[in-house]
N, C-alpha and C positions, 0 to 999 in steps of 0.2 A: 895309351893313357891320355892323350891327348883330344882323341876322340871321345873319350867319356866325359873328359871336362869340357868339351863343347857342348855337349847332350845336356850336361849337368846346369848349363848357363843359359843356356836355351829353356828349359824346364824351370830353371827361375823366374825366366823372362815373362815365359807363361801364366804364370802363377802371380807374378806382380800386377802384371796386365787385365788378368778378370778381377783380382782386389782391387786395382785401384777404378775398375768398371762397379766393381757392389760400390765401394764408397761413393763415385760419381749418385751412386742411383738412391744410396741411399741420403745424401745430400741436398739431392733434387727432392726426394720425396718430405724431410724435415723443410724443406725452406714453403712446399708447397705447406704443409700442416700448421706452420708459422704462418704465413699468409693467411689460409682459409680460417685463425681465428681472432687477426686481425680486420677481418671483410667480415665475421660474424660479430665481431663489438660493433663494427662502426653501424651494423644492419638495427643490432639492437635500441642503439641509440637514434636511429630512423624510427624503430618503434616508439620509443616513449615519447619521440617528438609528433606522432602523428602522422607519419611520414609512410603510407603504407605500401606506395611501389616502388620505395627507394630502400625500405626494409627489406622486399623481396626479392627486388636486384643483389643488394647484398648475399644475402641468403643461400640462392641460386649459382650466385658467384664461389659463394666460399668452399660448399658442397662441391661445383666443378673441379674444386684443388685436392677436397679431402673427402668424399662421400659417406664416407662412416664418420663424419665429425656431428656427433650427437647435439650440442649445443644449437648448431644448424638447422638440422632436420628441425627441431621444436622451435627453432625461431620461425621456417619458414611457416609450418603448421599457424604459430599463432597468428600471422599475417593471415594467412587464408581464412582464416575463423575471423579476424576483422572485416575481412573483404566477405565476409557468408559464402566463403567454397567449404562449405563441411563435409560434404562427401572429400574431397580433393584432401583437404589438412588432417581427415582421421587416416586414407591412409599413409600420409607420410607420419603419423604418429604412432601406427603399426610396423614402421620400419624400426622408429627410433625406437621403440619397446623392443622388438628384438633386439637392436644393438645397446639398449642399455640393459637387456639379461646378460648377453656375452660380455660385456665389463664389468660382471658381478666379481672380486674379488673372493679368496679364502676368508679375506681378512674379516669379510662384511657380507651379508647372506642378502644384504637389500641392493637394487641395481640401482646406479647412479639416476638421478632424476627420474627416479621411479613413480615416485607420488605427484608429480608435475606433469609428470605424462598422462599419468590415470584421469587427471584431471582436469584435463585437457580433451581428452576423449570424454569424457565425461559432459563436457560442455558441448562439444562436438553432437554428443547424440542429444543432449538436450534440445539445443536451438532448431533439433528436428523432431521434437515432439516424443523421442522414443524415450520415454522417462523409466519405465527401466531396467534400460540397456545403462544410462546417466547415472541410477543410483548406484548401480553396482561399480561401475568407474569411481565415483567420489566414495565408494565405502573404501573400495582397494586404495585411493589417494590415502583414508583415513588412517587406515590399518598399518601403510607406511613409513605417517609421520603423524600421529597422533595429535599433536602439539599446535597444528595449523588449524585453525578455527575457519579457516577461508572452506576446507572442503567439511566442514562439521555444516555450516551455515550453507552450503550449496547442497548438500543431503537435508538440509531444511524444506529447502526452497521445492525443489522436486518433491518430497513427498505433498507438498502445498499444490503442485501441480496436478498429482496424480489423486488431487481431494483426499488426502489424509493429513486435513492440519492439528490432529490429535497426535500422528505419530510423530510430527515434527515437533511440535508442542513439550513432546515428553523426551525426544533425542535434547532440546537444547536445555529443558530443563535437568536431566541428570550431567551435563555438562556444567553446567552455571552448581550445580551441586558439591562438582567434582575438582573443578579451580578456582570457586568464587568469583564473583562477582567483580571484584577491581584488577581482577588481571585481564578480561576484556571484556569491556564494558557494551564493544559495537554487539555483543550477542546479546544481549538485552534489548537491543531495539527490536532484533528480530523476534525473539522471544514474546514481545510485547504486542507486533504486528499479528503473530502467528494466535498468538492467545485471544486480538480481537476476532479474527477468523472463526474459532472455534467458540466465540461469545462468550467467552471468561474475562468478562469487564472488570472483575474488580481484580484478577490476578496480572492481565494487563495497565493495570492505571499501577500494581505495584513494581515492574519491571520500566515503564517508565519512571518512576519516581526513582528508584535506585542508581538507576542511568543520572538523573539530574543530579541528584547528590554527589556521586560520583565524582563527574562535572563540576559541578560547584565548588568542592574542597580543590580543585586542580584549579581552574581558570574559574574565578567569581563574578570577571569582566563579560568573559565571552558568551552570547545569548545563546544559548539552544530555543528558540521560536518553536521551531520543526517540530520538538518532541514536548514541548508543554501541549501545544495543539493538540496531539497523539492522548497525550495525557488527560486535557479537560474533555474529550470524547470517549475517552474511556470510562472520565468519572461520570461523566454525562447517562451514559448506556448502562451502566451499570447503577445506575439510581442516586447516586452519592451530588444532590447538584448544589449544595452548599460548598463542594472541593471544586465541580465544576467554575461554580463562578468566581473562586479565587486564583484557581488557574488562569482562565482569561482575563483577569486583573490583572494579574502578573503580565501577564503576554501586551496586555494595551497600557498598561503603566509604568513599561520597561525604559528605562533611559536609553539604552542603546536597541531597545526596536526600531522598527522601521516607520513603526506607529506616532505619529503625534497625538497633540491632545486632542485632535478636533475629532469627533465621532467620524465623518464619513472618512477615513486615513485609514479604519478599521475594517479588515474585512466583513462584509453585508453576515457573513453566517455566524461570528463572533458575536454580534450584537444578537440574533437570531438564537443561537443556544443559550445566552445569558437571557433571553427575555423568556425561553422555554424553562429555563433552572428556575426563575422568581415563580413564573407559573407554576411550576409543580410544587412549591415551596407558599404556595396561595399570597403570593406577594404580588398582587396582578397592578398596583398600579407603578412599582421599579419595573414592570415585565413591558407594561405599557412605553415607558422610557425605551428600554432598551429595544420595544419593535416602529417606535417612530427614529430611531439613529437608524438602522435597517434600512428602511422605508427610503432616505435619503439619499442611500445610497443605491438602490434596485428601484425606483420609484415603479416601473412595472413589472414589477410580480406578486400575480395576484395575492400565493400562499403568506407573505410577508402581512398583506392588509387582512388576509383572515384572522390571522395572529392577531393583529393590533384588534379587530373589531372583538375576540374574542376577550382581551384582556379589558376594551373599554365597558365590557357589559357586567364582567367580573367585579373592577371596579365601580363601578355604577356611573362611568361616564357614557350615558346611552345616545348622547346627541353628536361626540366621536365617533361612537360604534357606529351608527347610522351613513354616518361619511363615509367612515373607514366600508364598512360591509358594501354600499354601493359600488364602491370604489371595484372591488373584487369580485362582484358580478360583473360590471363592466368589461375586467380585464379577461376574466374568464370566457366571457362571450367571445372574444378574440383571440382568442390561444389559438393558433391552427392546428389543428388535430390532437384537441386536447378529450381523451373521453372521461369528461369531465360529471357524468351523472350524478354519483356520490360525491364528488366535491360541492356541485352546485346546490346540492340538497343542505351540506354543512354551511353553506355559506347562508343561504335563503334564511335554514333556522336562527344562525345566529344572531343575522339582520333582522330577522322579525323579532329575537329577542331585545334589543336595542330598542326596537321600536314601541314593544310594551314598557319598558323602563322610563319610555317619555310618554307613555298614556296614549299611544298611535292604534291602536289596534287594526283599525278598517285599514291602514298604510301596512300593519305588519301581512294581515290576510292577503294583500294584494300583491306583496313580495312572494308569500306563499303559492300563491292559485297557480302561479305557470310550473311548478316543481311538482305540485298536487299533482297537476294533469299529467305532466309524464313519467311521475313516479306515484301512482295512486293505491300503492301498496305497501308504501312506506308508513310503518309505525309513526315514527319519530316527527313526520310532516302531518300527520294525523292528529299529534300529543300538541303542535303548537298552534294549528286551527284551533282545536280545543280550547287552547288558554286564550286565544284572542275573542273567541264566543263568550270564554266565562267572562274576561276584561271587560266586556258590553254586557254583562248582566245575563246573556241568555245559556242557563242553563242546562236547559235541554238539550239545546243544540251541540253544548260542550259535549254532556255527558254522551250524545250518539258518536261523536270523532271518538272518542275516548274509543267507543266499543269498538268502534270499525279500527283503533291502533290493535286491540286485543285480536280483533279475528285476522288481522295480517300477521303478528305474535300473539300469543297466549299466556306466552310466558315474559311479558315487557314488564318490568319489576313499574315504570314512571309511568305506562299507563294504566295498572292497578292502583297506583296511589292516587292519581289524578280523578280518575272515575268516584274511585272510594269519597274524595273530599267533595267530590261534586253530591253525590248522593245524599251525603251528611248535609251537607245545605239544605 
């Protein structure tokens, strides 16, 4: 009997001894899992500071206590996609996709940071060109978690990539169909960008505008600059340039712009599209304004002074024009490797039209003659010899340019009118 209760103590002994060995081990292994997601917070918050080898120390670190610690794995990924290792961060983002299938629950058929990873890898194959390998990651992001507009708008952007800004065009519009508008407004700007891509100006000028509204009724203080800009080039391109130039009103007469009152404060292209809107709108001497503010500010570029010469001839300020066109020949001659042919033809005409306007003729011909000679098949250089012949009276000589604009065209609607009215004389 006595023997069996030694056996029997012994055999406890045993038994206590590898229990209290699992609990040591198991011990060990919670206080390592405690650890490794206290070293992945502190890594995280290395990330958001910018802090990108102090994230991946972390990282690194936490992984060495716990390797399947999922959280981990996708921090260190997104460190490596900061640092551009995208080969290196997809596959630690193929590990973490498998371990976040294996902690798929009964409960839940989706694996934990499933849509985060996808889209993750997603960016991964982007930033390498493979757009898509990218698309189908951010659909799988989408299909996850529907509700995340970050991978709606990055399946935007890739098809943008892959020249399809039609189909992007049409993914953000049945989205903006499907939650409205004021639940997230940032898809609007994309929506608006994407729409200019595809040259639906005027359904872009209304994605911006709903955007500032938006805006407006939430913070009435704070400027959106960024997206009137977006906006008055939308209405701009789209033909609308009476909305144009009240947009950029808006934008130069904002109290909390960046803009004061003085014109050169203003960006040179602001003054430029508003002096192009009067233009189109035959308001050439406000166009004329608004391309000498320009001018102030770019004093050498030529395209600025063609503007202005163009508006002063419009207006019938031809002794401007004359300035301003010189001006722009000048500058032209000096562009370095400008191939500047058909500019310098539009500029020549225009300047010789200034110069008929002040009764110059023999001055406008001689603006002419170096453009004749290297472009001696231009209609249009042909049509304004012409007029400076008829301006001296000599008819005939008009009427022969005329013909010679028709045999370089046939079909030049200005110099069938111009021949015609000569004849009739």
């Amino acid at each position: 009997m006595k023997r069996y209760t030694i056996l029997l103590l012994a055999v406890v002994a045993m038994t206590g001894c590898d229990f209290m060995q699992k609990e040591k081990v198991k011990t060990h292994k919670q206080w390592n899992q405690a650890r490794s997601r206290i070293l992945c917070s502190v890594g995280e918050k290395h990330l958001k500071a910018g802090s990108l080898d102090n994230a991946q120390s972390s990282a690194m670190e936490s992984l060495s206590r716990d390797a399947d610690y999922l959280p981990a794995r996708i921090l260190l990924a997104k460190v490596l996609l900061g640092k551009g290792c995208y080969e290196q961060a997809d596959e630690h983002l193929q590990h973490a996709e498998t371990l976040s299938e294996n902690l798929k629950t009964e409960d839940s058929a989706k694996s934990p940071m499933g849509a985060e990873i996808a889209y993750l890898r997603g960016e991964a194959a982007e930033r390498t060109s493979r757009y898509p390998e990218a698309l189908m990651c951010y659909q799988k992001a989408r299909a996850l978690e529907p509700s995340n507009d970050a991978y709606l708008m990055a399946s935007a952007e890739v098809l943008v990539a892959m020249g399809k800004p039609k189909g992007a065009l049409e993914l953000l519009e049945v989205r903006l169909q499907r939650i409205g508008t004021e639940n997230e407004p940032s898809v609007l700007i994309l929506a608006g960008e994407v729409a200019m891509l595809t040259g639906n100006y005027a359904r872009a000028a209304d994605f911006f505008q709903q955007y500032l509204d938006i805006k407006q009724s939430n913070d009435p203080q704070k400027p959106q600059r960024f997206i009137r800009e977006s906006l008055a080039k939308a209405h701009f391109f789209a033909g609308n340039y009476r909305q144009t130039i009240e947009s950029l009103k808006v934008i130069s007469n904002s109290h909390t712009s960046q803009f004061s009152d003085s014109p050169v404060s203003k960006p040179c292209w602001v003054h430029i599209m508003i002096g192009d809107s009067y233009m189109a709108l035959n308001r050439s001497r406000e166009a004329k304004v608004a391309y000498e503010s320009a001018i102030k500010i770019e004093p050498s570029d030529w395209k600025v002074w063609l503007s202005l010469t163009k508006a002063c001839v419009a207006c019938g300020d031809g002794r401007r024009g004359i300035v301003a066109g010189k001006r722009a020949m000048e500058l032209i001659d000096n562009h370095a490797g400008s191939q500047n042919g058909a500019e310098m033809i539009e500029i020549s005409v225009v300047t010789a039209c200034a110069m008929l306007k002040e009764k110059r003729p023999a001055d406008a011909m001689r603006v002419l003659a170096t453009s004749a000679r290297e472009h001696p098949n231009d209609p249009m250089l042909w049509c304004m010899l012409g007029r400076c012949y008829s301006a001296q009276g000599r008819s005939d000589r008009a009427a022969a340019c005329y013909m010679a604009a028709l045999r370089s065209d046939p079909k030049h609607k200005l110099a069938k009118t111009l021949l015609a009215s000569t004849v009739r004389k």
